[in-house]
TORLOVEX-124168 format. One record per atom (N, C-alpha, C): z, y, x. Coordinates in steps of 0.1 Angstrom, whole numbers, plus 5000, padded with zeros to 4 digits. Atoms other than C-alpha are relative to their C-alpha. Layout:
N
ZYX/...
This chain:
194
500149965014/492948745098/501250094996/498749945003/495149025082/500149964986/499549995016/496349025046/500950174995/499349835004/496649425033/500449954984/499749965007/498749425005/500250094993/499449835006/498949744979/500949924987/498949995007/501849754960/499850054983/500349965008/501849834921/500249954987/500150055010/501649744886/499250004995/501250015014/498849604864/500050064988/500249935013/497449734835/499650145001/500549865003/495750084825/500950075000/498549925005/498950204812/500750075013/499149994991/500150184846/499050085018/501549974985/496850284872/500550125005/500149914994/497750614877/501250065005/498649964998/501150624883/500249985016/499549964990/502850734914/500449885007/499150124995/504450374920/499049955005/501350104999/500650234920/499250095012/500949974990/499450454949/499149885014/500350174983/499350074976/499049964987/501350035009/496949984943/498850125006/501449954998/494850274950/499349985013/500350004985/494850284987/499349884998/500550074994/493749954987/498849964995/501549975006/490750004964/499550075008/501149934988/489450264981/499449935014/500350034989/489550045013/499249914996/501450115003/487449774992/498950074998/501549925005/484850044980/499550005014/500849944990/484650165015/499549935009/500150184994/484449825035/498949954997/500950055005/482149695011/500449884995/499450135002/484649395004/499249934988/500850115007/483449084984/500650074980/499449965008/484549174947/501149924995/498350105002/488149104932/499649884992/499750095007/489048784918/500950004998/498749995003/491748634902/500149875010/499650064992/493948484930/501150015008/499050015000/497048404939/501350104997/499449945010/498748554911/499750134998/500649855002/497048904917/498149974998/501349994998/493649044923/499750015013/500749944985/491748994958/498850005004/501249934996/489049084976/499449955018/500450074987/487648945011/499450135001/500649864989/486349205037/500349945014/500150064987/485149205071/500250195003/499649875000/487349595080/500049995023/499550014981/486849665126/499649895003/499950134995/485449335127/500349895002/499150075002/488249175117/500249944983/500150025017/488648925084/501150054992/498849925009/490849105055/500149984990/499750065013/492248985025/500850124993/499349935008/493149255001/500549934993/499150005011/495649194976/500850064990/499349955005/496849324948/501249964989/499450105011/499749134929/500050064987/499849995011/500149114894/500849994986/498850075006/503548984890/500650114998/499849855001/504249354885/501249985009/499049884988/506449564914/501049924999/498550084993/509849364913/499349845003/500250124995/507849024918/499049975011/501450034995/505349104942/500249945010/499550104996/507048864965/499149874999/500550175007/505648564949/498750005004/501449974999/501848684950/499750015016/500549974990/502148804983/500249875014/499650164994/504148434996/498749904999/501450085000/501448264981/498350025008/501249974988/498448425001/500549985013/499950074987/500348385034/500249865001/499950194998/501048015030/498949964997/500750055003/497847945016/498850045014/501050004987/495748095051/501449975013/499450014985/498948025075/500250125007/499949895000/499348385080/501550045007/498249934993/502548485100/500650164999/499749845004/504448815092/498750135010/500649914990/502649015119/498750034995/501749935007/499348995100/499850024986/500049935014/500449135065/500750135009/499749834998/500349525062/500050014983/499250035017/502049595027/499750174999/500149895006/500949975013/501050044986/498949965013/503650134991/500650115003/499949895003/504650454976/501850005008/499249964988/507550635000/501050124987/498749865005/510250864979/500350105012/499349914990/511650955010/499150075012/501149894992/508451105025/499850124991/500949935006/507251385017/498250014995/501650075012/503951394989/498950025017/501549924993/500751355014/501049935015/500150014984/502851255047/500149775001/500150164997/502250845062/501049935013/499250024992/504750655079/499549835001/500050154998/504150285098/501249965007/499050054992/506650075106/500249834999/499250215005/508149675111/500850014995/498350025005/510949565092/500750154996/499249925007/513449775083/500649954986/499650035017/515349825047/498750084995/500449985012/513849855014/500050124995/499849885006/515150175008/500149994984/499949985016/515750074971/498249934992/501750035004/512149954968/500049864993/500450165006/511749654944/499249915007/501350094992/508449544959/500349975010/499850044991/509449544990/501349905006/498650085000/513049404985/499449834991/500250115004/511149084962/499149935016/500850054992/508349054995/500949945013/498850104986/511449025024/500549934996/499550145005/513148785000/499549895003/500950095000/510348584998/499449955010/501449974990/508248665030/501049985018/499349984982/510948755059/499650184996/499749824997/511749145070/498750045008/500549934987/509349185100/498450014997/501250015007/506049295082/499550145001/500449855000/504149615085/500250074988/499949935011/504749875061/499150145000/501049855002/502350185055/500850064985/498949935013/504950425037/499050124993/500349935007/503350655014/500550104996/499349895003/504650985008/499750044986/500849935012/505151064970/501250104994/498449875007/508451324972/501049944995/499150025004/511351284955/500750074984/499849935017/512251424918/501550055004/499249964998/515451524935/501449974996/498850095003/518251324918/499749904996/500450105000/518351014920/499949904987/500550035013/518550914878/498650084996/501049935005/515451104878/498449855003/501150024994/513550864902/499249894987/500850095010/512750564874/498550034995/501049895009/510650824854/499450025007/500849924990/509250974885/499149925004/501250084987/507550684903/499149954985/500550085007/506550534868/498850164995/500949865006/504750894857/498550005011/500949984997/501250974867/500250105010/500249864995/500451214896/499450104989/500249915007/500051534885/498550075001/502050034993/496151674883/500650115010/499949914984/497651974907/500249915012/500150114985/498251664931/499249935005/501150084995/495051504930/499550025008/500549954990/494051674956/500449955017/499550074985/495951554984/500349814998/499950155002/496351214967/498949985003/501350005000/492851194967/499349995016/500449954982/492351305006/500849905010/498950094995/495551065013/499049875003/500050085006/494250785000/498250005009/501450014994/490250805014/500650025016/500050004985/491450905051/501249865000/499250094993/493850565049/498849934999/501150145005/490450345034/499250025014/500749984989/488750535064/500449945015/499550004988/490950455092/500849814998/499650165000/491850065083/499849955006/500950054990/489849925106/501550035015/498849974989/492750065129/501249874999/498850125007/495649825108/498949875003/500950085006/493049545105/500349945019/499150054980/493649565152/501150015001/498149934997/497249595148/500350095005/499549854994/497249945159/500750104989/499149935012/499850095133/500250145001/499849834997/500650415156/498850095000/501849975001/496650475159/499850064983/500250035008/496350405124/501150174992/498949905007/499450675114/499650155004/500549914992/498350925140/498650044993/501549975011/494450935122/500250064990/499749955016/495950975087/500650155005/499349905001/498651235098/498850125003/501049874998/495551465112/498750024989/501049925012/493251435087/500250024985/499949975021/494851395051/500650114997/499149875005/496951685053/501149984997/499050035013/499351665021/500050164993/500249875010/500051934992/499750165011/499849874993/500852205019/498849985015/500350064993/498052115041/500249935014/499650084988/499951925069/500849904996/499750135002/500851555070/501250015011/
């Protein structure tokens, strides 16, 4: 069993924002799956799916972005889940908009969500980086990740985000490089190359 986490913040106010892209992504992967519908459960929203054959627990916490730690501790303790089988979706500054990066462990890079989930969770966890640019100084980024894509970006957000729901089934076999390599050839990004 895996456990895909998307990263994000609850509420309307907050759906379309750049920080909530691991929310989208991992909608799209319930639409396209056919997953069971969300509940409320272990402090977020989730969703059961059978993604490659394999069983998958979407998640989306609720404890908003600096606590999603808690949400995401409590789903691995409650199936016995060992790092290796959570894959955590979250928006990337340091990619460029449109390019996908997988990796284990590593730093946070300044990432709340991801700096409350190693607190809580341990470092050695998949990551699916999200590319959403950089506003170019770093007092800028607050405003930047919390702001909505722009509609000139829906385009490659939109293309991003359906070729990751498409190619899951890859994450779901622990194939991360599979999984990176798919996205990089078919989403593109703004300039069409990933």
């Amino acid at each position: 069993m895996r456990l895909f986490v998307g990263l994000g913040n609850p509420g309307s106010r907050y759906a379309g924002n750049r920080h909530n892209i691991g929310f989208m992504v991992v909608d799209e992967i319930a639409r396209v799956h056919g997953a069971q519908p969300w509940r409320r459960r272990f402090q977020g929203q989730a969703a059961d799916a059978v993604i490659g054959g394999e069983k998958v627990l979407l998640l989306k916490p609720e404890t908003f972005m600096n606590e999603s730690g808690r949400s995401t501790a409590e789903a691995l303790r409650f199936f016995k889940l060992a790092l290796p089988d959570l894959v955590v979706f979250h928006d990337e500054l340091d990619l460029a908009p449109g390019k996908v990066r997988v990796k284990v462990g590593g730093g946070n890079a300044g990432h709340n969500g991801l700096r409350s989930i190693t607190a809580l969770c341990g470092n050695d966890y998949k990551r699916v980086r999200l590319g959403i640019g950089h506003p170019g100084h770093k007092d800028l980024v607050h405003g930047y990740v919390l702001n909505d894509f722009a509609k000139a970006e829906r385009g490659w957000v939109d293309a991003l985000i359906r070729t990751c729901a498409d190619n899951a089934a890859l994450l779901a076999k622990g194939d991360g490089p599979g999984f990176q390599n798919k996205v990089h050839l078919a989403a593109g990004g703004p300039n069409g190359a990933a």
